[in-house]
C-alpha positions, 0 to 999 in steps of 0.5 A, a space after each residue: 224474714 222471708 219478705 226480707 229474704 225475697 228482697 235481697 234475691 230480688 236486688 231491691 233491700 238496702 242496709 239501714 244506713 243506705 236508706 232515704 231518712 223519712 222526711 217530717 211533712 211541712 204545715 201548711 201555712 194559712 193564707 194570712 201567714 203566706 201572704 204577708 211574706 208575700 207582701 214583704 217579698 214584694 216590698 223587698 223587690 222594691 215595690 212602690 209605696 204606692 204600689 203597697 197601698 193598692 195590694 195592702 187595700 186588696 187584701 183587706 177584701 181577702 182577709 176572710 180567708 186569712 185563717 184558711 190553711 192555702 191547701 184548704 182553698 179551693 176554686 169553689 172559694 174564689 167564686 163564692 168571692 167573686 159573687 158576694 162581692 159583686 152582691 155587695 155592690 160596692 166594687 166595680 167588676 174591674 176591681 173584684 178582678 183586681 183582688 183575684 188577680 193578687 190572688 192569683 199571684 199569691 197562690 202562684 208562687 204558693 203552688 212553687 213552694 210547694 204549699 198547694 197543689 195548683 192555682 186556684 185563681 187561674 183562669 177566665 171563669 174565676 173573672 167578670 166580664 168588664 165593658 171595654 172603655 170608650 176612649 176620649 180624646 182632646 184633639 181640639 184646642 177647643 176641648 182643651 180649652 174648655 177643660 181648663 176653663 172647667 178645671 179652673 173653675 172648680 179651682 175657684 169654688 175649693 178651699 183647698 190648693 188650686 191643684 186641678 187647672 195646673 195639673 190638667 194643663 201640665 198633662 195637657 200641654 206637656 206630654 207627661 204621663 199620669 204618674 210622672 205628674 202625680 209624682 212631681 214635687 217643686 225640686 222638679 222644677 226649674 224656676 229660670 225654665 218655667 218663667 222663660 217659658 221655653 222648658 218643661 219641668 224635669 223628669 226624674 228617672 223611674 225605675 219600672 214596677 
């Protein structure tokens, strides 16, 4: 009574029914449960089927922390993944980067809902160095040649569909990006165009991803 006494003169009681209900504090999901409505987020956000095959195989790389509750991983958890799978031998530097980058993500969009405290996948240190790439260019109509001559005749020693030739020229030739070829299919193309030989295949319009 005395307490509540001080209180009142103090300015600081409240009548119960002034009072902010306790809030009932949320569980934490595992790192399973909030990753997979990730995924389905990003699928709903109209990720490309492709697309869904690339995160689908990075977090099979992370499926051990699936059972882990998101506030329970910390950043000693992402280094011990990086080097174990760098023990294994099997991914490039590159592509263990790839797994904390999506890892990364999820925990970004955890940290804004609340479930974690920061981002445990942030940061240079968390990613292997990877060597800069040394670029290769066709700038002869030698090298060009040489390539499809190379490509047609792997072509020649399949038993499948000659695919390489064609594919290597219409990159070559016809300015297309990687994605563009890879996505093309025979409505693509214009049979009148093709045999006068004065129009390349159409390009369909993408959306960016």
């Amino acid at each position: 009574m005395a307490h509540l006494i001080a209180d009142v003169q103090r300015g600081l009681w409240l009548p119960p029914e002034d009072r902010a209900p306790e809030q009932t504090p949320r569980s934490v999901p595992t790192f399973a449960e909030f990753a997979s409505d990730w995924f389905r987020g990003r699928v709903a956000d109209g990720l490309s089927e492709r697309g869904q095959q690339d995160v689908l195989w990075r977090l099979g790389h992370l499926r051990h922390l699936g059972p882990v509750p998101l506030d329970r991983i910390g950043v000693e958890d992402v280094d011990r993944l990086r080097r174990a799978k760098l023990a294994e031998g099997r991914l490039s530097a590159s592509s263990i980067n790839k797994l904390i980058t999506t890892l990364g993500a999820i925990f970004e969009a955890a940290v804004e809902y609340g479930y974690a405290d920061r981002n445990v996948a942030k940061g240079k240190r968390r990613r292997l160095k990877t060597p800069t790439p040394r670029g290769t260019y066709l700038d002869h109509a030698e090298h060009v040649e040489a390539l499809l001559t190379a490509a047609e005749a792997l072509d020649a020693g399949s038993r499948g569909i000659p695919y390489r030739r064609p594919l290597l020229a219409t990159l070559t030739l016809a300015g297309l990006r990687i994605g563009e070829a890879l996505d093309l299919r025979w409505r693509d193309v214009d049979p009148r165009a093709v045999g006068s030989g004065s129009a390349a295949p159409r390009r369909r319009r993408r959306n960016a991803s």
